[in-house]
C-alpha positions as semicolon CSV with decimal commas, in nm:
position;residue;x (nm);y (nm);z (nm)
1;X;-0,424;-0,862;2,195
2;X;-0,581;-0,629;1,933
3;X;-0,407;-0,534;1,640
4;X;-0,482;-0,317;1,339
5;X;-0,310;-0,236;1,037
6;X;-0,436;0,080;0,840
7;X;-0,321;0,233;0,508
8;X;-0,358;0,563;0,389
9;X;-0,302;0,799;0,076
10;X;-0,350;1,158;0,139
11;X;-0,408;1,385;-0,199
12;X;-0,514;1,751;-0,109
13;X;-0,844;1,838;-0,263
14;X;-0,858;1,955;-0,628
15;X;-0,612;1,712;-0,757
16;X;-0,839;1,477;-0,917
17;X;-0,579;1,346;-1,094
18;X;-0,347;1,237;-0,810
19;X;-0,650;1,090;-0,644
20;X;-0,716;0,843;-0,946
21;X;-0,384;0,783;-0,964
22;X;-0,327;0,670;-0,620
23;X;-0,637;0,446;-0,620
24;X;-0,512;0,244;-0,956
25;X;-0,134;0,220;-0,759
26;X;-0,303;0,086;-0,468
27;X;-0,510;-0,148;-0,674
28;X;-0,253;-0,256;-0,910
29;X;0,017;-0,328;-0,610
30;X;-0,333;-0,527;-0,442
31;X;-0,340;-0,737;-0,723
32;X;-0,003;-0,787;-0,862
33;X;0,103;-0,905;-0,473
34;X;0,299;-0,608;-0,403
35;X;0,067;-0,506;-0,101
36;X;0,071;-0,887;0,056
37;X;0,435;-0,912;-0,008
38;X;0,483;-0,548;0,188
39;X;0,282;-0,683;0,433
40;X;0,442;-1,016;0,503
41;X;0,756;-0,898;0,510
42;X;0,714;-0,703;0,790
43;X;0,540;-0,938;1,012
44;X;0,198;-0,888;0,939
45;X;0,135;-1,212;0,766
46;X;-0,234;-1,284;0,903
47;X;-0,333;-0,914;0,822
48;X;-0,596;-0,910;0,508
49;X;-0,627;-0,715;0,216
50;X;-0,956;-0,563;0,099
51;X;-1,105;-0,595;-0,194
């Protein structure tokens, strides 16, 4: 079996702002755990993070 696990943040175009903020959420949640703790607790504890 095959599985994949995808993520994504949709900000419509010409909000620059929203766009930088979603990337520093997504890397701030990456590093303080928040992603691998999301992740685990829903069964996908082999999945990996990227960088």
């Amino acid at each position: 079996m095959i599985q994949s696990t995808g993520v994504v943040v949709v900000v419509p175009k010409g909000k620059a702002v929203a766009k930088t903020w979603a990337a520093r959420f997504l890397d701030e949640a990456k590093i303080d755990g928040t992603v691998r703790r999301a992740l685990d607790g829903n069964g996908f504890t082999s999945d990996k993070i990227a960088p």
